[in-house]
C-alpha positions as CSV (number, residue, x, y, z in Angstrom):
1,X,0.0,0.0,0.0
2,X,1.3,3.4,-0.9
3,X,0.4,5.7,1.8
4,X,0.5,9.9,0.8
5,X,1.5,12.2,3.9
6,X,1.2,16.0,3.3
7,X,1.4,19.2,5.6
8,X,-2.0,21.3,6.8
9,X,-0.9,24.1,4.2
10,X,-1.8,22.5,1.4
11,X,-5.1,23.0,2.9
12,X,-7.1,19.6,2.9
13,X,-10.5,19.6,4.2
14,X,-11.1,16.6,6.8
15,X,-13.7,15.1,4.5
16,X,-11.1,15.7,1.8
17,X,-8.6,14.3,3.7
18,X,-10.8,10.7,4.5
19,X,-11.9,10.7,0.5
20,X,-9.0,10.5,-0.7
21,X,-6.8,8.6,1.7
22,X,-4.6,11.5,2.8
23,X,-2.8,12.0,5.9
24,X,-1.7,15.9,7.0
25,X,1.0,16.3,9.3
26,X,-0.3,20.2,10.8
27,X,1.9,23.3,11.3
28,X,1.7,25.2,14.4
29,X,-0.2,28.6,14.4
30,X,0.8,31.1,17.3
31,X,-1.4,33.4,19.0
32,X,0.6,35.1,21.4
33,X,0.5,32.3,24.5
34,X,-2.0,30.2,22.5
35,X,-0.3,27.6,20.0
36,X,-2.5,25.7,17.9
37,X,-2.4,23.2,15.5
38,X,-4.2,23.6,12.0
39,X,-6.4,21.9,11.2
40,X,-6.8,20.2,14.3
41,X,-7.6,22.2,17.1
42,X,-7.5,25.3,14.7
43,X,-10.8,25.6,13.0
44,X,-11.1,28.3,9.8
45,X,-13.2,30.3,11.9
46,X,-11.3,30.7,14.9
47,X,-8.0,31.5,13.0
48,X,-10.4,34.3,11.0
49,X,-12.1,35.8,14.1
50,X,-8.9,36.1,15.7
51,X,-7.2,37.9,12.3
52,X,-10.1,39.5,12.1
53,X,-10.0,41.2,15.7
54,X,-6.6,42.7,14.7
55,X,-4.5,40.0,16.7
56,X,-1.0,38.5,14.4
57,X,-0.6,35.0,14.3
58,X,2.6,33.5,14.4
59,X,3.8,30.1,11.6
60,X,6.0,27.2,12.9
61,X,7.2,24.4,10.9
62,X,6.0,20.4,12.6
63,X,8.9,19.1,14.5
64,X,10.9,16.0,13.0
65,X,8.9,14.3,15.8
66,X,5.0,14.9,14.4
67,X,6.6,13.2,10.9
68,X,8.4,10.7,12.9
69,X,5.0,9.3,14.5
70,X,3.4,9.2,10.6
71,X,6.4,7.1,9.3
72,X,6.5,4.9,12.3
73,X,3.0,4.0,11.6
74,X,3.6,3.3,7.8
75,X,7.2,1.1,8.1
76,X,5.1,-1.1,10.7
77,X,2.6,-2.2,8.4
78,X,5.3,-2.3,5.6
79,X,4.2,0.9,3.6
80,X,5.5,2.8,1.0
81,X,5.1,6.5,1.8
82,X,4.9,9.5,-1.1
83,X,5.6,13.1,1.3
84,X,4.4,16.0,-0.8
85,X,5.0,19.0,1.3
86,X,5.0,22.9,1.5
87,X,8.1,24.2,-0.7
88,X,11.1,24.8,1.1
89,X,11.6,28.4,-0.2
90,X,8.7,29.4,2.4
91,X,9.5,26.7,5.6
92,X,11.5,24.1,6.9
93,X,8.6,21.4,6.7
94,X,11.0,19.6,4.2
95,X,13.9,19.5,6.8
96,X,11.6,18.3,9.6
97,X,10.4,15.5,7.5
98,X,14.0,14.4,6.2
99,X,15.5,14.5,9.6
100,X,12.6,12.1,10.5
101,X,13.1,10.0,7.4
102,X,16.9,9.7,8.8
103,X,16.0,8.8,12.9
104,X,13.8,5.6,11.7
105,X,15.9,4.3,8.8
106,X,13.3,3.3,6.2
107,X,13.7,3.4,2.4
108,X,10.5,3.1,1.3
109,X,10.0,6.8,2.5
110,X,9.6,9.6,-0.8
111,X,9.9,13.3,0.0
112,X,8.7,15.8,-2.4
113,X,9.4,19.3,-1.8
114,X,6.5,20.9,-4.1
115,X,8.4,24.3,-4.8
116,X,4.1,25.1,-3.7
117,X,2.0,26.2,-1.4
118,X,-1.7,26.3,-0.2
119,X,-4.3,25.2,-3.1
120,X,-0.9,25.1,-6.0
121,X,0.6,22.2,-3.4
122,X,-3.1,20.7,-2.9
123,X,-3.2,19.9,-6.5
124,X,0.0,18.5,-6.3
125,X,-1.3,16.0,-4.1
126,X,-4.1,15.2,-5.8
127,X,-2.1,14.3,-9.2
128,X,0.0,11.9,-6.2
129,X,-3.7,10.3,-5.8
130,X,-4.7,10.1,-8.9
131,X,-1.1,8.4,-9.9
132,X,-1.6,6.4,-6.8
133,X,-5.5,5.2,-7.9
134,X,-3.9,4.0,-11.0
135,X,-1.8,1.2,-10.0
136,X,1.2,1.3,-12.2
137,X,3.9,2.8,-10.7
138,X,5.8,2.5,-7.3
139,X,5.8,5.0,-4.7
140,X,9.7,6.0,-6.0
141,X,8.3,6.4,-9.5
142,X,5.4,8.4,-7.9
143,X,7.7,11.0,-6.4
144,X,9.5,11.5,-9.4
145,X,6.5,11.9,-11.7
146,X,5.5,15.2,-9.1
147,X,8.9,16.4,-8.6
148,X,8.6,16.4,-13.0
149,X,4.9,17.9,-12.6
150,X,5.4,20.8,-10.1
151,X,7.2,22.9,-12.7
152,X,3.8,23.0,-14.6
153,X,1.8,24.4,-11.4
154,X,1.0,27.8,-11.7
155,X,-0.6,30.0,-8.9
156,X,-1.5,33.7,-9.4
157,X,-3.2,35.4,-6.7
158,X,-4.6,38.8,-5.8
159,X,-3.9,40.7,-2.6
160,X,-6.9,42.6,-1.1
161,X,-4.6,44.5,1.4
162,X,-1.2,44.8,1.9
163,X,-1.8,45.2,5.4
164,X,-0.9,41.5,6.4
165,X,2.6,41.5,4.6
166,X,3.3,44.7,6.4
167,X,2.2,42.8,10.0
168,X,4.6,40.3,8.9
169,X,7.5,42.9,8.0
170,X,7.9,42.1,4.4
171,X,7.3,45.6,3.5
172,X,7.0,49.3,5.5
173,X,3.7,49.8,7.1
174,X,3.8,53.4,5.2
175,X,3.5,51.5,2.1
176,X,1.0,49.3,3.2
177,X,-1.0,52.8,4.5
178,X,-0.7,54.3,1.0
179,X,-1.5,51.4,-0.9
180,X,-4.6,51.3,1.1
181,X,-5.2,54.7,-0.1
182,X,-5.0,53.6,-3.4
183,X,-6.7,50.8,-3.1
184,X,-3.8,49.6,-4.8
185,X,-4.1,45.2,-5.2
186,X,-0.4,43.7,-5.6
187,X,-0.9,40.0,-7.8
188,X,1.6,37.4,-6.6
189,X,3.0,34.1,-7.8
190,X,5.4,31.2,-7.0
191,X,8.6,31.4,-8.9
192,X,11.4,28.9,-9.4
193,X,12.8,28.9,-6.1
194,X,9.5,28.1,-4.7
195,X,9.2,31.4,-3.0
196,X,6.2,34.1,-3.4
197,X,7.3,36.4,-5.8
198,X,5.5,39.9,-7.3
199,X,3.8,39.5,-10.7
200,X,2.2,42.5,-11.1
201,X,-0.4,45.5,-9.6
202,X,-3.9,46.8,-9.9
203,X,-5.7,50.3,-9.0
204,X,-8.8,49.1,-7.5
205,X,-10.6,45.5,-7.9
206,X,-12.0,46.1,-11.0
207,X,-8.5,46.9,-12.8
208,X,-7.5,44.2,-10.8
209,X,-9.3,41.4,-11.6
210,X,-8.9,42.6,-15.6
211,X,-5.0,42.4,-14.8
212,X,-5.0,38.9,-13.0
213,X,-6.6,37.9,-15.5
214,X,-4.3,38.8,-18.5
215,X,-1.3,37.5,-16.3
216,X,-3.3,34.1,-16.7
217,X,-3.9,34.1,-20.1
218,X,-0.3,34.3,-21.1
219,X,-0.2,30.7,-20.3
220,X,-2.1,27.6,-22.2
221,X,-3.8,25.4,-19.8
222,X,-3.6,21.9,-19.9
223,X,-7.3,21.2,-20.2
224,X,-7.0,17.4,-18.8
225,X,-6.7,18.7,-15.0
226,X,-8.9,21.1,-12.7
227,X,-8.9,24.7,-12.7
228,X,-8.8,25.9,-8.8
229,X,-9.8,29.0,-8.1
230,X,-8.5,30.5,-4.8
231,X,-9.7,32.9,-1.4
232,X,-9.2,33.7,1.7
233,X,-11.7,34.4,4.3
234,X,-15.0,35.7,2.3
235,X,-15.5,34.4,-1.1
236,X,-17.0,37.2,-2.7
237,X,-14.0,38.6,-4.5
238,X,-13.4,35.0,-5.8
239,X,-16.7,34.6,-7.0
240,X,-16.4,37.2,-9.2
241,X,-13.5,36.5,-10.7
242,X,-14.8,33.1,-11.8
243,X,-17.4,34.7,-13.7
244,X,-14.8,36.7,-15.8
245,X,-12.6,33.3,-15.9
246,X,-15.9,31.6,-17.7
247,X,-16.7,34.7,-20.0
248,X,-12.9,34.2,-21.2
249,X,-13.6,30.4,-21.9
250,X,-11.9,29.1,-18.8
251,X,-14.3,26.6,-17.3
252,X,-14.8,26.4,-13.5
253,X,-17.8,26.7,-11.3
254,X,-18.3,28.6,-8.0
255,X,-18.7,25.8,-6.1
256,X,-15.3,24.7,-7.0
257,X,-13.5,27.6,-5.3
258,X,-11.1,26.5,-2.6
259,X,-10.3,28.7,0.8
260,X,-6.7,29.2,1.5
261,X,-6.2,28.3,5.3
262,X,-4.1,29.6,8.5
263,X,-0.7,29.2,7.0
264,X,-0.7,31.1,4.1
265,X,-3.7,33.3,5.4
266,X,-1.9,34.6,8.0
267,X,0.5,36.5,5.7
268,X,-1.8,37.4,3.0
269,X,-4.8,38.3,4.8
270,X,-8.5,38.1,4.2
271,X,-9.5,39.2,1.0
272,X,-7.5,37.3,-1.6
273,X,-8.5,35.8,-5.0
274,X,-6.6,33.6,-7.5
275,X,-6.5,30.4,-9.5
276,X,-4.2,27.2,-9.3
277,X,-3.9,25.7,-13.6
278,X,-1.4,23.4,-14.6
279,X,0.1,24.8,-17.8
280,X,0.5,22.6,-21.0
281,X,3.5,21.1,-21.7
């Protein structure tokens, strides 16, 4: 049996988590002397009421320990084991996990570092199930196919605010005042390093939307996988934007919008709005 182990940011449901046979190893989320764990005693709506009432949450990587206990668990009953986790450009999940890898001395363990994060790393997982569900290759052969496929994942995303990347120190809260002014929206992608890098800007969500949207269209989409359209927090700004996606013949539905939990969330704030594709080879 080929077991698939990812972290809480790629941001699994728990019914999506039981459907498709996936095990998430959480981060830690910080609030001041309150430590959680996402997506187990961290529920969306306490992380949101808390970013919500103004408080700043701190992210921690899981200790070689909470990936130790997974692998245990899979090299007693004989299990191979495909690890798709956060990129390391943005956390030291990866680290945790190989350290742990090292302590119980099992082969049959496959790491993946996506070079992804949130709903870009979720599909990554899924193509591990679907590969998986097939039944032709090994767990190695598994991890190779996604460390090949994550190239192709593309995220583009839409800040709301620019408030939460000042909170985190990533840029002067005087900029993060005037773009608010503005109502300046800064769009953001993952680039080759796996890190969150700037793709572009917007004056108000109108001119944003219209520019996310170009920024996505430079690319041809591989039709054989899911669109995933993104958000954080409220929907609404998401919704929208999947009505412009389906004038502009790119086919997703509402219902299939995916929320972006505590990890990312806390440093990109409420607000957001993007889409996951995997672009044609």
């Amino acid at each position: 049996m080929i077991r698939i182990i990812t972290d809480s940011a790629a941001d699994f449901s728990a019914a999506e988590l039981y459907t498709h046979h996936i095990t998430a190893v959480p981060l830690q989320i910080v609030f001041g002397s309150d430590a959680y764990e996402d997506g187990v005693t961290l529920t969306p709506d306490i992380f949101w009421n808390r970013i919500m009432s103004g408080e700043n949450p701190k992210t921690s990587q899981p200790t070689p320990d909470a990936f130790l206990s997974v692998f245990e668990e899979a090299k007693a009953a004989g299990d191979s084991v495909v690890c798709v986790l956060l990129s390391s450009g943005l956390s030291g999940t990866v680290q945790s996990a190989t350290l742990a890898r090292s302590m119980i001395e099992y082969d049959d363990i496959h790491i993946v570092d996506s070079m992804l994060a949130a709903t870009a790393e979720k599909m990554l997982v899924l193509r591990a199930c679907q590969l998986r569900g097939e039944g032709s290759l090994t767990a190695g052969e598994i991890a190779e196919e996604l460390r090949r496929f994550c190239g192709r994942i593309r995220l583009y995303g839409c800040l709301d605010t620019l408030d939460y990347l000042a909170r985190g120190g990533r840029i002067p809260q005087a900029a993060a005042s005037l773009g608010s002014l503005v109502q300046l929206k800064v769009f953001i992608t993952l680039n080759d390093e796996g890190k969150v890098a700037l793709a572009g800007k917007g004056m108000g969500l109108h001119r944003a939307s219209a520019g996310l949207l170009k920024l996505i269209e430079q690319h041809r989409i591989d039709e054989r996988f899911p669109v995933m359209p993104l958000y954080t927090y409220n929907p609404d700004n998401c919704l929208s934007f999947v009505k412009k996606l389906n004038q502009t013949g790119i086919s997703c539905k509402g219902n299939d919008i995916h929320p972006v939990g505590a990890t990312i969330g806390t440093h990109v704030g409420p607000g957001v709005f993007g889409l996951v594709f995997v672009e044609a080879e």
